[in-house]
N, C-alpha and C positions, 0 to 999 in steps of 0.2 A: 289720255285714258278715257274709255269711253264710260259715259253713267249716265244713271237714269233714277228719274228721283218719283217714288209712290207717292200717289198725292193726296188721298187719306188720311189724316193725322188722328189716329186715337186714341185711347188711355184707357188700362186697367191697373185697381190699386188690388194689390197683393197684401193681407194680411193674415199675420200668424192668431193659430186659435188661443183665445183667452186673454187678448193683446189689451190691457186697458188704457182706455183714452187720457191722451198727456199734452197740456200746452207745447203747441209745436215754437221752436225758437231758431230753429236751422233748414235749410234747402241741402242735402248733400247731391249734387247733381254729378254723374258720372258721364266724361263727354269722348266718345269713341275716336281714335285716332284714324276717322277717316272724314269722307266729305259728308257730312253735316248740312242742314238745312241749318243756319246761325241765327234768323232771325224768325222763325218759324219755333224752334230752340225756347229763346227769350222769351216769346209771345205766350207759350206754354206755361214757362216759370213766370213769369206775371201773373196770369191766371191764377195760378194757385195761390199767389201772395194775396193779391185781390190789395186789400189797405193794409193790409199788419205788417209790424215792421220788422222785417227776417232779416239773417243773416245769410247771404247764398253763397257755396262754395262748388264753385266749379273745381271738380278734379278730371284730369287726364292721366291713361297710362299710355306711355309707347314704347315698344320694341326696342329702341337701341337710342343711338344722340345719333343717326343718320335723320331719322322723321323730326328731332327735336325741334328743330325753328319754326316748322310749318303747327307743330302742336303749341307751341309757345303764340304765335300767331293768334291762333282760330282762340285761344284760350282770352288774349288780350280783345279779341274782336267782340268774344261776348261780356267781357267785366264792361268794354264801352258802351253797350248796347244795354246793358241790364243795371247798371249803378245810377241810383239817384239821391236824393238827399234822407229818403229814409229807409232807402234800400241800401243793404251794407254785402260788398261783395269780396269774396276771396278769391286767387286761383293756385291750383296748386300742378305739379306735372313730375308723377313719379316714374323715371324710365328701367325699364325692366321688369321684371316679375308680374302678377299678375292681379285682378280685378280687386279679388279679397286680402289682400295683402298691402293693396294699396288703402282699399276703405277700413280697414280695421280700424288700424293705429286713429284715426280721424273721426270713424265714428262716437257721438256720443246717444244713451237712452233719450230719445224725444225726438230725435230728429229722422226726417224724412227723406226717402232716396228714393232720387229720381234714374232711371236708365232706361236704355233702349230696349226695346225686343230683338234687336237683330245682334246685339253684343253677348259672346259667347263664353262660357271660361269650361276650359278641360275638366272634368269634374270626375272621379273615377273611370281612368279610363277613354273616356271620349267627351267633344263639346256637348255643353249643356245651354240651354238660356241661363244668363245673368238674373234676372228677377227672383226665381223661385229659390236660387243660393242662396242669395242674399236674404232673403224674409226666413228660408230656414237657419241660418246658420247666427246671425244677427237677433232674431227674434224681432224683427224690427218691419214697417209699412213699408214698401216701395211701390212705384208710382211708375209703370210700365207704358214707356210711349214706342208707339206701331207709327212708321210712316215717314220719321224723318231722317232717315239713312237713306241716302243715295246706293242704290243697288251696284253692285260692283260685277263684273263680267269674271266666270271662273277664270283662276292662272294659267289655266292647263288653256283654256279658248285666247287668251289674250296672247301668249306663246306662237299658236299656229297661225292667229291672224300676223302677228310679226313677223313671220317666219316666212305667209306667203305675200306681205308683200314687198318683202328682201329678195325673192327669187321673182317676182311677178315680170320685170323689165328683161329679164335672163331667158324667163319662159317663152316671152313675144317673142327676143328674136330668133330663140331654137325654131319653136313653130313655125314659124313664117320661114326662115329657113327650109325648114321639110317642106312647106305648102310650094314655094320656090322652086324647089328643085322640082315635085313631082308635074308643075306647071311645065318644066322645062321639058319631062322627059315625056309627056303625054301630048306635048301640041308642036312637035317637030314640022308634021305635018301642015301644019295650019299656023305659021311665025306672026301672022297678024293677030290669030285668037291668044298666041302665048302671049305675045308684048303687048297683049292689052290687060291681060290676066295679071300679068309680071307689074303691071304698070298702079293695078287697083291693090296688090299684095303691099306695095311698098308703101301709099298710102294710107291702108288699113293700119301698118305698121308702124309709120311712121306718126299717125295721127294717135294711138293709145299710148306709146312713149312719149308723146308729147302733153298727154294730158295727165301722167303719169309725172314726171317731172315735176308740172307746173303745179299739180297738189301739192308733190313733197316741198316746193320752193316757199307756197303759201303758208306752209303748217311751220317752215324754220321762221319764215317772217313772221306770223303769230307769236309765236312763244317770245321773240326776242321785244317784240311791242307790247308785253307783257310782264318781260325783266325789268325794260326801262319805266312803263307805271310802275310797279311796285317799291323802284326805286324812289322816283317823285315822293312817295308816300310815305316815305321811310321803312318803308315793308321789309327791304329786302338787306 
């Protein structure tokens, strides 16, 4: 899958009016079930800790127990990366339903939520930002980070790219094909200009199948040098 990650990281805190200030004792940090910046993530939730000693809970929601290992993952990746001896960390992974239904039950008054900008919830009718739900509906601070979601390629583009290059090796040889024949039928006259014509067709041909091929064969040995690290690692 293809991505691309914005490399700006900024932050806007959202606060509701008349909100009065309360010893913070909690991080409620909300972690999107897709690819993530994890150590860019952390660095952020430090920041804000700076010396005091919070308690930070990573929550996840996803979609169904198909995503679930890979969120159970990214989840474990950052309790590693963010726990130290007075840093106290939770994780949690509610599958199903959505953003506010996960943070309710969990939320308590004083504490702080952390979410993305690019994380959405249907909100009357159509997506909304996550942030501005939360501070109204909570009455509560959040703490809006821009920048570390990996941008995701629409469904509808990621389909047509699949689609042509499932047909792409089918299209060479139709064309070339056509190109073929009309070589044949236009240089009768001239068998030297055709068989040479003929001769550059099938190298043309045969040289994009070939490089066609040797990508697909790269991208299965990729991913398979991938399963076998992950297993090392106990990842997988």
């Amino acid at each position: 899958m293809t991505s691309s990650l914005v490399n700006t990281v900024t932050n806007s805190l959202l606060t509701p009016d008349g909100l009065l200030a309360e010893p913070v004792e909690r991080l409620l940090v909300l972690v999107p079930d897709q690819d993530i910046s994890e150590v860019e993530l952390v660095s952020q939730v430090l920041a804000l800790v700076s010396s005091r000693c919070l308690l930070i809970i990573y929550l996840s929601v996803t979609a169904n127990s198909a995503s679930e290992p890979l969120a159970r993952r990214r989840l474990v990746m950052l309790d590693a990366l963010t726990r130290t001896q007075r840093i106290h960390v939770q994780t949690r992974l509610e599958i199903g339903g959505n953003w506010l239904e996960a943070v309710c039950p969990i939320w308590k008054q004083g504490d702080i939520l952390v979410c993305h900008a690019e994380q959405r919830l249907l909100w009357n009718g159509h997506y909304q930002a996550l942030a501005p739900i939360l501070t109204e509906r909570l009455n509560a601070p959040v703490l809006q980070l821009t920048g570390l979601c990996f941008v995701q390629p629409h469904p509808a583009w990621v389909n047509l790219k699949r689609w042509a290059l499932e047909i792409y090796p089918f299209a060479v040889i139709a064309i070339c094909f056509v190109l073929q024949a009309l070589i044949s039928h236009f240089t009768t006259d001239y068998p030297w200009l055709g068989m040479l014509l003929m001769i550059d067709s099938v190298v043309v041909e045969f040289s994009l199948l070939w490089a066609y091929f040797r990508s697909f064969i790269k991208v299965r040995s990729h991913g398979r040098s991938d399963c076998e690290l992950f297993s090392r690692l106990g990842l997988a």
